[in-house]
C-alpha positions in Angstrom: -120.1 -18.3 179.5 -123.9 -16.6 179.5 -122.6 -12.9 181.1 -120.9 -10.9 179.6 -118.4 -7.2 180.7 -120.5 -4.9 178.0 -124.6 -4.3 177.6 -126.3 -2.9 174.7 -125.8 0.7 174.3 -122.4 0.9 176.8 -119.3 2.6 174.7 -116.9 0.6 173.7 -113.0 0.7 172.4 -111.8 -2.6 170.4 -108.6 -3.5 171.8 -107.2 -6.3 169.0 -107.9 -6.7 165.5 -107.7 -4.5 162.6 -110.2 -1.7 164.1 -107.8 -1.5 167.1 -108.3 1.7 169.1 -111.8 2.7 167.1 -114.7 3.8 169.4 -118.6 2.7 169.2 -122.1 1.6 170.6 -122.8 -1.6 171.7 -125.8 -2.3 169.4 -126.6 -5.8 169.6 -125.1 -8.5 172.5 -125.3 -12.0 172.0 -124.2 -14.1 175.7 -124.0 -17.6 174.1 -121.6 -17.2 171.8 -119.9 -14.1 173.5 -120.1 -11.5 170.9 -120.9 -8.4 170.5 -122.4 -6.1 167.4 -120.3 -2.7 167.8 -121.8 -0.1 165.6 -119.0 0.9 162.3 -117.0 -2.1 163.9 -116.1 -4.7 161.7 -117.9 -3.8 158.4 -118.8 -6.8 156.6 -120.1 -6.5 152.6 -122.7 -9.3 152.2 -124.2 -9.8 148.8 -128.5 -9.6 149.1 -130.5 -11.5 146.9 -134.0 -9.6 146.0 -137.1 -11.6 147.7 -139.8 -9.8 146.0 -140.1 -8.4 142.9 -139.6 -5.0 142.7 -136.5 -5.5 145.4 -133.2 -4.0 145.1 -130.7 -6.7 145.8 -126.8 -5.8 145.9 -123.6 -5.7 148.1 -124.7 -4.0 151.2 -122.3 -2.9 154.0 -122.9 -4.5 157.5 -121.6 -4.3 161.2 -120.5 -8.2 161.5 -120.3 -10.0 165.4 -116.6 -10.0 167.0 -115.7 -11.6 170.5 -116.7 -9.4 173.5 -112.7 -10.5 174.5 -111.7 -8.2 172.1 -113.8 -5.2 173.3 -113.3 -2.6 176.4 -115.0 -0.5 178.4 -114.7 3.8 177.5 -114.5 5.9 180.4 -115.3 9.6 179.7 -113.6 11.1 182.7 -110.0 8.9 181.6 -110.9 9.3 178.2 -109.6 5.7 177.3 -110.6 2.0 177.4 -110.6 1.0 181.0 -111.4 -2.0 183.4 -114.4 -2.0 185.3 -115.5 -2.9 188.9 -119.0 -3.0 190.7 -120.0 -0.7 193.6 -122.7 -1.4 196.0 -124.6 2.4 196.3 -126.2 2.9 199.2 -129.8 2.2 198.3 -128.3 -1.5 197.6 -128.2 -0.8 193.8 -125.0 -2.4 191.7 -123.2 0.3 189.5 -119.9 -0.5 187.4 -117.3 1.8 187.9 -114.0 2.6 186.4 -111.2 1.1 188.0 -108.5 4.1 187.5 -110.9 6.7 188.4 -114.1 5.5 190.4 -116.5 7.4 187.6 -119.5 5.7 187.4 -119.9 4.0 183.8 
């Protein structure tokens, strides 16, 4: 599985897990494994070591990887997570498009 529904910087809605229903940018999209980094999605505290001296180490907040499965597409115009198709334009350009409403995404 190397493609994926969702590119960096698309809008996203998670549809399972404990941040059900919460909205954000795709920041970071990883095709192997078929994840996805969703910005204020799935907060993770990891605990940083300093690596020079003078550093600050400490618990620091992060936006961890979930499955792009559990992730859907926002439509504006719907204003809700939606399925997506692909439109040829006429200029032979591929577009995704919302399947409920034909909006361009």
């Amino acid at each position: 599985m190397n493609n994926l529904h969702v590119k960096k910087g698309d809008t996203v809605v998670v549809i399972s897990g404990k941040d059900k229903g919460k909205k954000g940018k795709v920041v970071e999209v990883a095709p192997k494994e078929g994840k996805v980094i969703v910005e204020g999605i799935n907060t993770v505290t990891k605990h940083v070591k300093p690596r020079r001296q003078g550093e600050q180490g400490g618990i620091v907040k992060a936006e961890g990887p979930l499955y792009a499965c559990k992730v859907q597409m926002y439509c504006k115009k719907c204003d809700k997570a939606v399925r997506t198709g692909v439109k040829v334009e006429k200029d032979g350009k591929k577009v995704r498009v919302c399947k409920k409403c034909g909006e361009t995404l």
